[in-house]
N, C-alpha and C positions, 0 to 999 in steps of 0.2 A: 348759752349755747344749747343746740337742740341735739338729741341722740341721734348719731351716723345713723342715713338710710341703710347701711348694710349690714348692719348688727346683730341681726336676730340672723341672715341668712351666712352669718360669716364663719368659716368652719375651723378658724383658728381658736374663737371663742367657746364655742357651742363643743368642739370634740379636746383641739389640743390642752387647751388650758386645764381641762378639771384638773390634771393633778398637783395643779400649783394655783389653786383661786387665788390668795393674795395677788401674786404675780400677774394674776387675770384682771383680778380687780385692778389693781394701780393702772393697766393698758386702757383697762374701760374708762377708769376715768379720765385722763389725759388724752385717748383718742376718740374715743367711739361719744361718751359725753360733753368732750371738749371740741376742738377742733378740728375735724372726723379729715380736713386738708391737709391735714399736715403726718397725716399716716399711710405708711409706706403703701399697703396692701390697698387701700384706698383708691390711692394714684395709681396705682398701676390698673385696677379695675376699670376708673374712670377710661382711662387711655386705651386701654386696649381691651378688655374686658374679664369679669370676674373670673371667668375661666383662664384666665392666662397668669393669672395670679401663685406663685408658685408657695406648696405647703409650708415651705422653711421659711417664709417671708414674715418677719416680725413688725409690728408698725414702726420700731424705731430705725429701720435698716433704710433710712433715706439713699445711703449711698449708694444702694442698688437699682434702687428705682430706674434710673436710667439705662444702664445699661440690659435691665429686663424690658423695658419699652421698646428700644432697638432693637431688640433680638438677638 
């Protein structure tokens, strides 16, 4: 798998994370190195755009994906 085009610019990584790297790390690797589709803040970028992507949004929170694409 190749590293998520949005990783370097994504601001969950780059600010919220430092104070838990582990927890950063295990995210990076399962979304951002692995299947960058299958994470939450991802899909909502794609869909609607990065900016609409809300700070509290973790890549595991599939289940909100939706109803933040809706509005």
């Amino acid at each position: 798998m190749s590293e998520c085009k949005m990783l370097e610019a994504c601001p969950f990584f780059n600010d919220r994370m430092a104070d838990k790297p582990g927890m950063a790390q295990l995210y990076k690797k399962n979304y951002c190195m692995g299947d960058s589709t299958q994470c939450a803040r991802y899909m909502v970028a794609e869909a609607i755009g990065p900016e609409n992507v809300p700070a509290d949004l973790y890549p595991n929170m599939i289940q909100r994906v939706g109803a933040i694409i809706s509005g």
